[in-house]
Structures are given as structure tokens and as C-alpha cells.
C-alpha positions as CSV (number, residue, x, y, z in Angstrom):
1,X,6.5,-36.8,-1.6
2,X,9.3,-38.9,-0.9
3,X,6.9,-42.3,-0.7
4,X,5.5,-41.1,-4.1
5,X,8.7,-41.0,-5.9
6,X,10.1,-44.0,-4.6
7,X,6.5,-46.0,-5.8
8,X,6.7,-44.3,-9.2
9,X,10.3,-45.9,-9.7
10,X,9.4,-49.0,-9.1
11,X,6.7,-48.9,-11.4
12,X,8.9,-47.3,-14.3
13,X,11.7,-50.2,-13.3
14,X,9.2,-52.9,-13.8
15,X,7.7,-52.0,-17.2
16,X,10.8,-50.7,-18.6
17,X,14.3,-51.8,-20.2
18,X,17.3,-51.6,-18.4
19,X,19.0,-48.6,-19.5
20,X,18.0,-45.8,-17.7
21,X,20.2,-44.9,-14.4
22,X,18.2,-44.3,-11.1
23,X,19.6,-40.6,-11.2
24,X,18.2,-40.4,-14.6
25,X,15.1,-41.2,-13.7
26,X,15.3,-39.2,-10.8
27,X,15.7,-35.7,-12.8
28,X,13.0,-36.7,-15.1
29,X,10.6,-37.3,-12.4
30,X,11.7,-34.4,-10.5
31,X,11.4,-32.0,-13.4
32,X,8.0,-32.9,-14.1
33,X,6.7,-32.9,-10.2
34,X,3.8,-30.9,-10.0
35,X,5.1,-30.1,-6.4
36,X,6.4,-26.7,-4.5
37,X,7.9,-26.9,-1.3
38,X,7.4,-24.2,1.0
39,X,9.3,-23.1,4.0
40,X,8.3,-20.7,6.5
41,X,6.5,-19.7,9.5
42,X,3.6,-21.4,11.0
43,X,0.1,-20.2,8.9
44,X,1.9,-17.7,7.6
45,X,0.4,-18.6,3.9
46,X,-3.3,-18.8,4.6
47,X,-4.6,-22.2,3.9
48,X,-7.3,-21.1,1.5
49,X,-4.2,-18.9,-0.3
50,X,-2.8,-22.7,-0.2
51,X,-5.6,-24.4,-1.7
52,X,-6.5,-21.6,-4.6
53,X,-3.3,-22.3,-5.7
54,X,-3.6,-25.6,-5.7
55,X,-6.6,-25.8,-7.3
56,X,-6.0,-23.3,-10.3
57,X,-2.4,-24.6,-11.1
58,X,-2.3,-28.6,-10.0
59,X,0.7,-27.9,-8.3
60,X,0.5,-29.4,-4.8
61,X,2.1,-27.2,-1.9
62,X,4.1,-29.2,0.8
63,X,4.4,-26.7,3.8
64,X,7.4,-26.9,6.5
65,X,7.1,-23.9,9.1
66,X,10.2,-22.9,11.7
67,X,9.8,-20.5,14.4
68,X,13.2,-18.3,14.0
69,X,15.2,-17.0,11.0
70,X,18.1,-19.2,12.9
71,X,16.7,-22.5,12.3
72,X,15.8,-22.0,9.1
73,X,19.2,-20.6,7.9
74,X,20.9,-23.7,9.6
75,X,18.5,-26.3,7.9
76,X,19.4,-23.9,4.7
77,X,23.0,-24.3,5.1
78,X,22.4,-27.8,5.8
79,X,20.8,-28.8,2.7
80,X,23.2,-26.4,0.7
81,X,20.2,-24.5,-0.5
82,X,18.0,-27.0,-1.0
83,X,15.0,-29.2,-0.1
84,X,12.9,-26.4,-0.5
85,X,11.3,-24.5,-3.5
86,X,10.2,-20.8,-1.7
87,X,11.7,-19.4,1.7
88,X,9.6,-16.9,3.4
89,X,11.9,-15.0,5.7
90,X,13.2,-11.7,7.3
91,X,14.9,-9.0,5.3
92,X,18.5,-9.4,7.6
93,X,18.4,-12.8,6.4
94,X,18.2,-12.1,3.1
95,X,21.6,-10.3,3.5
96,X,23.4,-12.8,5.1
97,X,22.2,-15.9,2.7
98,X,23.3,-13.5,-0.4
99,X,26.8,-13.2,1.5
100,X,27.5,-17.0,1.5
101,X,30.8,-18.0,-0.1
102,X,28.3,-20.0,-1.6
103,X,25.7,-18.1,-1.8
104,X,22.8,-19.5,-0.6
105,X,20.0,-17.9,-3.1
106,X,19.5,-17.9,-7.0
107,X,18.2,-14.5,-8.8
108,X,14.4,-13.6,-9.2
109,X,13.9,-14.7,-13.1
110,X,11.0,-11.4,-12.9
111,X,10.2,-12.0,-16.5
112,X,8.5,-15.0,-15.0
113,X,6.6,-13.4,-12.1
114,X,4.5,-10.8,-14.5
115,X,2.5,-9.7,-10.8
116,X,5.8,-8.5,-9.6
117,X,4.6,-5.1,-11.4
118,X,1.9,-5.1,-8.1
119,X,4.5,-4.6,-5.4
120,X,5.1,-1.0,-4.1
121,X,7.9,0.4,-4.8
122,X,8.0,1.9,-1.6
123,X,9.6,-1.5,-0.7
124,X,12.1,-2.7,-3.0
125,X,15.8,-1.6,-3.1
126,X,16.0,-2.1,0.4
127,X,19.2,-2.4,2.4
128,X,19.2,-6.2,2.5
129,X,19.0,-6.6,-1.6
130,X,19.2,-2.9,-2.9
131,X,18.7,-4.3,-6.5
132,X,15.9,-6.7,-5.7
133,X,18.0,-9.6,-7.0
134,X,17.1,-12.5,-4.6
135,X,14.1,-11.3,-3.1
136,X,10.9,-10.2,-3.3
137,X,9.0,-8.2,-0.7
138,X,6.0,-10.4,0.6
139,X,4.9,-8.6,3.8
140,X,5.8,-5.9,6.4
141,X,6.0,-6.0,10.1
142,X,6.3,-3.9,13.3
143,X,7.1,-5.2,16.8
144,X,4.9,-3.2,19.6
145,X,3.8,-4.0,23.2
146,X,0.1,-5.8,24.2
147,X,-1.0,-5.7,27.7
148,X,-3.6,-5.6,30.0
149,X,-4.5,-2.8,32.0
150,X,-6.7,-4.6,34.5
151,X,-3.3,-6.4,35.5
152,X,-0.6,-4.0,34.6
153,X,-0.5,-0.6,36.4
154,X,2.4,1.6,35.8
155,X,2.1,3.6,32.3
156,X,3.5,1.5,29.7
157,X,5.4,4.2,26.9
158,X,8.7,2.6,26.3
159,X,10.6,-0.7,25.7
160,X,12.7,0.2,29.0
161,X,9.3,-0.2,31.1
162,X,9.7,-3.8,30.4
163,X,12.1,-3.9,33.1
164,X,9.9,-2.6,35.6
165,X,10.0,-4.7,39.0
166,X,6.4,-4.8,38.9
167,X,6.0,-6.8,36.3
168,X,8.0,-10.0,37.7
169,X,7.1,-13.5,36.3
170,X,3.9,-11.5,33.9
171,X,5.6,-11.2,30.8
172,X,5.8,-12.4,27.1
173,X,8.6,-11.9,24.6
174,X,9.5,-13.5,21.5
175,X,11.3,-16.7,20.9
176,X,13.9,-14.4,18.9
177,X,17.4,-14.0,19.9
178,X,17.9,-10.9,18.0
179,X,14.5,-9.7,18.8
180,X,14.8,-10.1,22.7
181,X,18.5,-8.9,22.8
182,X,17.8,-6.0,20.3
183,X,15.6,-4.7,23.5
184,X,18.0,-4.3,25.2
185,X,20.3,-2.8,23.1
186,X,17.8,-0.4,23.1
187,X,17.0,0.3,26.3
188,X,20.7,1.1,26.3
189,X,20.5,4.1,23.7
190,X,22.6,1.6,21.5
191,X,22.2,-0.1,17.9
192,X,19.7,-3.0,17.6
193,X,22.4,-3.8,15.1
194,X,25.9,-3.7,17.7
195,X,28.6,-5.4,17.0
196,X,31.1,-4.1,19.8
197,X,31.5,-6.8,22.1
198,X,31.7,-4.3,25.4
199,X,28.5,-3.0,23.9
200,X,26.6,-6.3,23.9
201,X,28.4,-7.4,27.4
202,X,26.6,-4.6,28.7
203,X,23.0,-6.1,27.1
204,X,23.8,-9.1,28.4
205,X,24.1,-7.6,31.9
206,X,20.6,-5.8,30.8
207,X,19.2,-8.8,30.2
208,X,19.4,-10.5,33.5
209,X,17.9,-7.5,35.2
210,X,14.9,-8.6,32.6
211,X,14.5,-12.6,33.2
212,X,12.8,-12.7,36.4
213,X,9.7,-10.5,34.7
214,X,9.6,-13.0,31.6
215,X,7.4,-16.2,32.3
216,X,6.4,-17.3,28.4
217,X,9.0,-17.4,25.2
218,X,6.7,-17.8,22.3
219,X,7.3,-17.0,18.6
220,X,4.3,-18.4,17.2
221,X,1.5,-17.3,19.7
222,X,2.5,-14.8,22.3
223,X,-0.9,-13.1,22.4
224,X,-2.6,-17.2,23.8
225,X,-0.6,-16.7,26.6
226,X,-2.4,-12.8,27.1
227,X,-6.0,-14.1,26.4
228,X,-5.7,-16.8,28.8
229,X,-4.3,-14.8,31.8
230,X,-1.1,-16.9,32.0
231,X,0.9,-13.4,31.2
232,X,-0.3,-9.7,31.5
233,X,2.0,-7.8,29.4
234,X,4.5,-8.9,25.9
235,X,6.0,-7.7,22.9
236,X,4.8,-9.2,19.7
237,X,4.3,-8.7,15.6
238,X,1.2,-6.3,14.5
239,X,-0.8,-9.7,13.5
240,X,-0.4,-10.9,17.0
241,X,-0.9,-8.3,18.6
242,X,-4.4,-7.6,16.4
243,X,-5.1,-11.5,17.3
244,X,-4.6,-10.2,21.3
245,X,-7.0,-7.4,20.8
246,X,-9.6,-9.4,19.1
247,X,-9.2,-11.9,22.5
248,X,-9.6,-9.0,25.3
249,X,-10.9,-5.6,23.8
250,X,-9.8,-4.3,27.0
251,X,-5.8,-4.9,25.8
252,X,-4.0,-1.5,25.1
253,X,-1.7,-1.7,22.1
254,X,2.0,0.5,22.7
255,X,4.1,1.7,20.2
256,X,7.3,2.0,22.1
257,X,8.9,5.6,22.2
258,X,12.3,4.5,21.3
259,X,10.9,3.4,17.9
260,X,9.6,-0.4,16.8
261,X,11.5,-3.1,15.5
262,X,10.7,-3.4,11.8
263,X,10.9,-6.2,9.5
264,X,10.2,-7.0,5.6
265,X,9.8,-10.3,5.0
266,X,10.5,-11.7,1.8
267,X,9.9,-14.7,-0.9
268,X,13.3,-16.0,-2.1
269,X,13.9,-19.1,-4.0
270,X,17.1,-21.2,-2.5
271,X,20.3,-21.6,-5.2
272,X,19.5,-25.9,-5.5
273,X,15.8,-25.0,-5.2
274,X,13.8,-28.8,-6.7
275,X,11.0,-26.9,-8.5
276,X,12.1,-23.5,-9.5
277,X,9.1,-23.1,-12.2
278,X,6.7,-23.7,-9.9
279,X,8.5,-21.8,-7.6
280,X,8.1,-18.7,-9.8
281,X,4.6,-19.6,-10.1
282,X,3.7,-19.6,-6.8
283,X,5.5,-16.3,-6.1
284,X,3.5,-14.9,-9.6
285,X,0.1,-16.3,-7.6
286,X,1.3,-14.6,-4.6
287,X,1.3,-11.7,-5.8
288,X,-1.8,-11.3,-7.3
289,X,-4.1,-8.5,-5.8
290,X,-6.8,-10.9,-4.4
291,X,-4.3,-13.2,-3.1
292,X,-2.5,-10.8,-1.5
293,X,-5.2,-9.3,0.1
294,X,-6.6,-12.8,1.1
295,X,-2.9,-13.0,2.6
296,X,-3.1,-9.9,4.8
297,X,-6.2,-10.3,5.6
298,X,-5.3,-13.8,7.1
299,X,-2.0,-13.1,8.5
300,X,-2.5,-9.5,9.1
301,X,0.5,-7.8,8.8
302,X,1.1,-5.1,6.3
303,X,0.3,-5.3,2.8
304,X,3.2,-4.2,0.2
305,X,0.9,-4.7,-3.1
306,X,-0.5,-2.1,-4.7
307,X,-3.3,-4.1,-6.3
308,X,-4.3,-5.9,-3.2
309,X,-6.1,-2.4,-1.8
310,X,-9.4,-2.6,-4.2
311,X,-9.8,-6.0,-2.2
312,X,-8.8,-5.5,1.1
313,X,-11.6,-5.0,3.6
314,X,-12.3,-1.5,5.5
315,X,-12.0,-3.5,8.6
316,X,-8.4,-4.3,8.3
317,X,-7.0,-1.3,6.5
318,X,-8.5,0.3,10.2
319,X,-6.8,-1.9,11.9
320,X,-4.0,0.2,14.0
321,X,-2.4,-3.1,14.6
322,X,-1.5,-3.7,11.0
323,X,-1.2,-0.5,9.5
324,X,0.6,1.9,12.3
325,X,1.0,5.7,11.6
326,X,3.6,6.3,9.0
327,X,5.4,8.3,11.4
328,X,5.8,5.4,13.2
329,X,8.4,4.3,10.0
330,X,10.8,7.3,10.7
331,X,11.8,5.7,14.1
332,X,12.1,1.9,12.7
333,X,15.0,0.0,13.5
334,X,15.8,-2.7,10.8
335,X,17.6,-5.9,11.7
336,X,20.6,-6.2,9.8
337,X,23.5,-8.7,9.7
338,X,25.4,-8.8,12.5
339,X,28.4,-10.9,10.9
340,X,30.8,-12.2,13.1
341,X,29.1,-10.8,16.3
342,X,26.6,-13.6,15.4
343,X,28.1,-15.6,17.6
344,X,28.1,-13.6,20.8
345,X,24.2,-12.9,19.8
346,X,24.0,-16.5,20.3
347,X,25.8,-17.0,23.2
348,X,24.0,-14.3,25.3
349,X,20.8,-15.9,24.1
350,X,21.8,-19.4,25.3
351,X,22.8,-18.1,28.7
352,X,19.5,-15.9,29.4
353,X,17.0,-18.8,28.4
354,X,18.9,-20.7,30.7
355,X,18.7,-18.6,33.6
């Protein structure tokens, strides 16, 4: 995009008067790109999602993917809330990016996203942005345990089996501080959410008990690592864990008795956002019922739009991967901001990849 702008310049310089101002120019053209950057995680906006979009607005789609929350709130804050048009991400994150000094977001113009009407309400006025004013619910996920039962033979029920001595060097776990140390937390009866410092000491100490059982830290693919023997057991998102299934029908899905980590992930539009119309309009596409349901049934994780279900296939509304047993939801634990305790959060993390 950059390479195109730059070419375009030099054109307009050499057929026009002198009088117009590089940064003038640069508005213009900027106002007029039919571009929309995206930012999120690898494939999680199907390519054919991509290319319909593409196709029935002229708006090309420039896709950037990070694997944590982390990195893309530093690149964020980097860019003070620009670079990029739409942000898929968490719901925690959503919380800490409207808690900026400067805040890091600009409000949902709804009166230009008409589909908005399709999400659930089930969903909105949520913890993280109880008025719905920088986000807008795009997907919903749930953190379980994949392994194989050929390999693994103790009775997996709970994330505190994880620590089992059996299962040295066969493990996978997410490439996600808060993920991986919220385990812990919770083998401990505590908060996936502490903040005490003693508290999290004490994780840390949990933790080290748990490195010599983890072999592969993978964010993007856990369940390759499954299929291809390399690990026998791991914790992982629904749409991975369905991915894992689909690989070895002999793999036994857990939902973990202490209750799943649960995530919404939403579309948010940063505060110096380039493109902000066509921002809207590919958060209006988004949400339309056959995208959506193209979405989940790419991605598959939950779907949150109510006029997705007339196109969603049997195949993955049966799909105990995607959609868990609502009485699963009662035991959720929901990532939330941890503040200042960020900081030890990352510490402990940096010391037990290291190990």
C-alpha cells in the first residue's frame, strides 16, 4: 500500500502545479483509498469472507495477524492507535485499551453498521464495554483439554491433572501468558484474574512444577503438534480443538471441572484508525448472517449472530467443540484486566519459558 501511494504522488507531482503540500495530498489520497487494514489473528477472517468483501465493495483488505493480545496492544500503543483500520481481539483487551490516558479506541458510529441489529444480545453489555461503545462482539470462545487416549492413561477431568508426572515432556499449551498462568491460578482455587502478588508468587512456584511436562508453546496451531504425535495431551480454543478431532477421531475432548477459560472476541476500530468508513463497512459485512456463518463455519468458534443460524450447517451447530453445553457458561472464567499486576504476569511468564 505504501509503494502505491508513494507512485501515485509522483504522478500527481508531475502533472500538477506547485501548490499543493505533500501532507495535503496525503489526506486526499488517504481519504479516498479503497483500502482496510486488518489486524488480528492468523486466518481468523476466512479468506473467502476476505474476498466477498472484496469483491462486492472494491475495498481491498490488507491482513496483519499477531499471535497474543500482548503484541498487538504494544504495536497499538506503538502506533498511537493507528496503522490499522479493524482490531480483532479479546474482550480483557477491550478494557484495558478503553482505559488508556489516551484511549486507545474511537466509538462504534452503529448508525453505520445497520447488521449490528443481528448480534445476540446475549453478548453485548459485557464487563469489558458494558455500553457497547468500542466494541462489537465478533466471536465466542472456550479453552478445553485435547488428548489422546492411546498415549495418555490417567483420567483426565481437571486442569490440575495437567500436572501429573506422567505426562513429562507430552504436553501442549498456549503461547498465552495469561492463558498458561491463569492455570495455575486455578489449580490453586484462586482468580484467573489475581492481582495479590503472594497470590501469583505462589502460581509461579505452580508453574515450575508444570514445565518439565510442557514440550510445544503454540498459539496458532496446538492441535499440529497432537496429529503428528509430537505431543499427546494440550489445552487449546474450541476451533482447535475441533481441528484436533477432525486429525485423530480417537482424541477425547475435556471440559475441565474447575470451569473453562472464556473469551469474547471483538471488532474495534483504533482512535487514529486510516479508513474508518470502510472500517464500518467491513464490520457492517461482517455481520451479515451469511458471512457470519461462513466465518464460524471457517474458524469455528462460537457464533454470536442471530441471523447467521438459517445458514449455518447441522454439522457445526453439532459440533461439541464449538458449541459446549450452556451449563458449561455458568463456570466460565473471563479474563479481565489485571492493571498494574501486568507486570508480574509478565515477569512470571518470561521466567517459565525460560526454564
Amino acid at each position: 500500500m505504501l509503494k502505491n501511494r508513494f507512485k501515485a504522488l509522483s504522478i500527481l507531482l508531475a502533472v500538477s502545479i506547485i501548490g499543493f503540500t505533500l501532507v495535503g495530498c496525503g489526506k486526499s489520497k488517504t481519504s479516498e483509498e479503497k483500502v482496510v487494514n486488518i489486524y488480528t489473528w492468523a486466518n481468523y477472517v476466512p479468506a473467502n469472507v476476505v474476498k466477498n468483501f472484496e469483491k462486492s465493495t472494491g475495498i481491498k483488505v490488507n491482513y496483519s495477524n499477531f499471535s497474543t493480545n500482548e503484541e498487538m496492544l504494544a504495536k497499538l500503543r506503538a502506533s498511537k492507535g493507528g496503522q490499522y483500520d479493524v482490531i480483532i481481539c479479546a474482550d480483557y483487551m477491550v478494557q484495558i485499551m478503553a482505559k488508556q490516558k489516551n484511549v486507545l479506541l474511537q466509538p462504534i458510529n452503529k448508525s453505520a453498521i445497520p447488521n449490528y441489529k443481528n448480534i445476540d444480545k446475549a453478548y453485548l453489555g459485557q464487563y469489558y464495554d458494558k455500553t457497547n461503545k468500542y466494541s462489537v462482539p465478533y466471536s465466542l470462545g472456550s479453552q478445553m483439554i485435547v488428548y489422546n487416549p492411546d498415549k495418555v492413561k490417567i483420567d483426565i477431568k481437571r486442569i490440575s491433572d495437567l500436572w501429573s508426572p506422567s505426562l513429562k515432556g507430552s504436553e501442549v499449551l498456549l503461547e498465552d501468558p495469561r492463558s498458561v498462568i491463569g492455570m495455575a491460578l486455578t489449580k490453586l482455587g484462586y482468580n484467573i484474574n489475581e492481582t495479590d502478588p503472594a497470590k501469583l508468587a505462589q502460581a509461579k512456584v505452580e508453574l515450575a512444577k508444570l514445565r518439565a511436562n510442557v514440550k510445544v508453546f503454540d498459539a496458532d496451531t496446538p492441535m499440529t503438534s497432537l496429529i503428528n504425535g509430537d505431543t499427546n495431551i494440550g489445552v487449546m480454543w474450541g476451533s482447535q480443538a475441533s481441528a484436533a478431532i477432525k486429525g485423530n477421531k480417537k482424541f477425547k475432548i475435556v471440559y475441565p471441572k474447575e470451569g473453562m477459560q472464556f473469551e469474547e472476541d471483538n471488532l474495534i476500530v483504533p482512535v487514529n484508525a486510516p479508513h474508518q468508513k470502510n472500517a464500518e463497512k467491513f464490520i457492517n459485512y461482517v455481520l451479515g448472517g451469511k458471512a457470519s456463518s461462513d466465518i464460524t463455519t471457517s474458524i469455528e468458534y462460537i457464533n454470536v449472530n442471530i441471523a447467521a443460524k438459517k445458514f449455518m450447517p447441522q454439522t457445526v451447530l453439532n459440533n461439541k467443540a464449538i458449541y459446549i453445553p450452556k451449563n458449561e457458561f455458568t463456570k466460565a472464567k473471563h479474563l479481565q484486566d489485571a492493571g498494574s499486576a501486568s507486570k508480574l504476569y509478565d515477569s512470571i511468564w518470561s521466567e517459565f519459558k525460560q526454564k
